[in-house]
N, C-alpha and C positions, 0 to 999 in steps of 0.2 A: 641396545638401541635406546635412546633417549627420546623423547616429545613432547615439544611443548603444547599445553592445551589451558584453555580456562576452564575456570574451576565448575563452571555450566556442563560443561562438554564429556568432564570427568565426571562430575555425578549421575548425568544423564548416559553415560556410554560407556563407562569402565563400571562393568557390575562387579569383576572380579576382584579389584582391590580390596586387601584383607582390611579389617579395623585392625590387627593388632600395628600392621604396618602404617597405616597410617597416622596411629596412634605416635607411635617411633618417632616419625617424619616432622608431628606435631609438636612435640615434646620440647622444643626449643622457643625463644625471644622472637619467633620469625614475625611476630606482629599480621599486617594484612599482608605480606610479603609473598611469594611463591612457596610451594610445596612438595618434593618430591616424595613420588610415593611407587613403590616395585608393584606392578599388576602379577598373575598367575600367568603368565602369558611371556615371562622372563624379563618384559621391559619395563625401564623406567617411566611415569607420567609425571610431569611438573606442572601442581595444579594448582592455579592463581585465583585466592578469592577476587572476585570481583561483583560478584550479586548486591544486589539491595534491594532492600523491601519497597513494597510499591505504599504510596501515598495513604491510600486506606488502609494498608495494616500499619504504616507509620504514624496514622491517627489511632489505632487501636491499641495500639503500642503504649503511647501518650495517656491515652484516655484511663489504661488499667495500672499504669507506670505507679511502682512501690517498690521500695528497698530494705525488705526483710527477710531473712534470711528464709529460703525456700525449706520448709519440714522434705524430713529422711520418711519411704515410706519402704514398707518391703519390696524385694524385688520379684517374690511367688514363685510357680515351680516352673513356669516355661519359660525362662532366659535362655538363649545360647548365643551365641557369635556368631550372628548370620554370615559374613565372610560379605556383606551388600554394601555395597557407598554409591546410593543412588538416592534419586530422589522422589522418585514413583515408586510405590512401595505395593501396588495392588496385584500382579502378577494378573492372574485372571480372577478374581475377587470381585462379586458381585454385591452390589449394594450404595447407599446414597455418598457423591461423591463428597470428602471431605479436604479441605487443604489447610495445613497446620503452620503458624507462623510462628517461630519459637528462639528466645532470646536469650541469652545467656551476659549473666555479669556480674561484677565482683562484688559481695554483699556490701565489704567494706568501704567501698567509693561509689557504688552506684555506676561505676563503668562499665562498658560493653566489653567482653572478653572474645576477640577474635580465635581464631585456628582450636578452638576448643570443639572438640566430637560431641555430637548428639545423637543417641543411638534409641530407637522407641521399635516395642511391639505388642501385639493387641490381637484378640481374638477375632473372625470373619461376622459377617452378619449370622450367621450360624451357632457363633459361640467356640469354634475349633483355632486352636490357635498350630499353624504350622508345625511342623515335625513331631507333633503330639496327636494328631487327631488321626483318621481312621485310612489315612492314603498314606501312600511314602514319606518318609521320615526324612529323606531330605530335601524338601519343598522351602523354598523360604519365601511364603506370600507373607505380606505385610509385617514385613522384618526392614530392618536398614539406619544406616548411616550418614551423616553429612558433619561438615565444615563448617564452623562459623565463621559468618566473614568479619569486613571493617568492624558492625553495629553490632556483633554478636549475633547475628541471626542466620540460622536456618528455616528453609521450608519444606514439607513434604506434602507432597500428594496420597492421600489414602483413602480409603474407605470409613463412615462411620462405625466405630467398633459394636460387633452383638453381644448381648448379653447369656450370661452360663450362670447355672444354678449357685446361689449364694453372693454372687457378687454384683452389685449393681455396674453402668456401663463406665470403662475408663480403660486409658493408656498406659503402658508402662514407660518408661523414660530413666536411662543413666545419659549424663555427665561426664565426661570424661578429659581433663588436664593434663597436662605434661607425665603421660602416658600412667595414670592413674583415676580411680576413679572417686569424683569429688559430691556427685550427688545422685543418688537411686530412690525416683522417685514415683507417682502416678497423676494422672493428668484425669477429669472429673467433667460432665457435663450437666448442664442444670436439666431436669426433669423434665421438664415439659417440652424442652424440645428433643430429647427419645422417645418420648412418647409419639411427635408427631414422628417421628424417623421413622418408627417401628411399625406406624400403619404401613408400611411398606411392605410389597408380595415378601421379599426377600427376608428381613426379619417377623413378619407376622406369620409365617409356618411356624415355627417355634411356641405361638402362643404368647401369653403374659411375662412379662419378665417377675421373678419373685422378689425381688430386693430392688428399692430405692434408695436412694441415695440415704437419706436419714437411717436407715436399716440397715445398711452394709455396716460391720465392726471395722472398716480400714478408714472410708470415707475423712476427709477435711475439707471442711465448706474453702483454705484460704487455697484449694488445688482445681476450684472449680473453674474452669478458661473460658473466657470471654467469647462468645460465639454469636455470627448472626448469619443470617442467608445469605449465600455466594454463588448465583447464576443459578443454576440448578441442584446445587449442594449448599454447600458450609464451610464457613472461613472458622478455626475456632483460633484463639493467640493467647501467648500464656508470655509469662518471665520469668527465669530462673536463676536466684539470688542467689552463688554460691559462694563457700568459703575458697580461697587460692592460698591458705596458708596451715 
């Protein structure tokens, strides 16, 4: 069985779609064009970017816009392939709402690189990061996947990440090209505003965080994203200049 759906419909409604197949689907010249992609479910979904970023992140966009080649950072020990291509990543995850605008494009021209995978995961307000922490092993809270569209850009909806011993607060984030992976990186928040995050019930049980951002061994000031307050949460926006060749 086949179905057409836009690329909205598919992120928001097909959790089952695996990344590697997507990845597959992606792997070709398709430009902003449609995309078919096998769900777990045995059918096919053809899923058409059409998103675009809204005005205020396309001034944020703007405002942080540089074409240097995005630094490689580790990718640490909790990666897996969440098997998610969605774009609410918070399952039941409590904590201050954060929505993440994220762009991808060719170092070499400063272009926007559409149907390229964005795939990010991050620890709860607690500091537990899914499939590692102390419940079921196959949880996948604040895991997941998207599509970039025409501009290169992806969005997700997540929670502010908590912080765990040794590491000050930040995202993990791969890349991923014509079914390979082009950039494994981590995504940074300016200090003062975890701090205000962290007065919060939900990370303030934990206490103090021990590492700031100057004190973490991984840390790069040029990973820190551009964030400012977004209704009752946080807009944060980043670019990620990669290599395509």
């Amino acid at each position: 069985m086949n179905r057409k759906i836009d690329r909205r419909q598919a992120l928001g409604a097909i959790g089952t779609v695996s990344l590697g197949g997507l990845l597959a689907a992606c792997g070709g010249d398709s430009g902003s064009g449609s995309t078919s992609v096998a769900t777990t479910a045995g059918e096919t979904a053809t899923v058409e970017p059409k998103t675009t970023a809204s005005d205020a992140t396309s001034t944020l966009f703007h405002d942080s816009a540089s074409c240097a080649l995005t630094i490689e950072q580790t990718e640490g020990p909790y990666y897996f392939d969440a098997d998610k291509v969605r774009s609410d990543i918070r399952e039941d995850r409590k904590g201050a709402r954060l929505r993440l605008a994220l762009r991808v494009r060719d170092a070499n021209t400063c272009k926007p690189l559409p149907d390229a995978v964005v795939d990010i995961w991050h620890a709860d307000a607690g500091g537990a990061y899914s499939g590692f922490d102390d419940a079921a092993t196959k949880t996948r809270y604040l895991r997941g996947a998207q599509v970039t569209n025409k501009d290169g850009v992806v969005e997700f909806t997540t929670i502010y990440p908590g912080s765990y011993q040794g590491r000050t607060v930040h995202i993990h984030v791969k890349v991923h090209l014509n079914n390979a992976d082009v950039l494994t990186s981590q995504l940074y928040f300016d200090d003062d505003v975890s701090n205000a995050v962290y007065e919060r019930a939900e990370y303030s049980t934990r206490g103090e965080r021990d590492q700031a951002n100057e004190s973490d061994g991984i840390y790069d000031p040029s990973l820190v994203m551009t964030t400012k307050r977004d209704g009752d949460g946080y807009l944060g926006v980043m670019s990620f200049d990669v290599r395509t060749a």
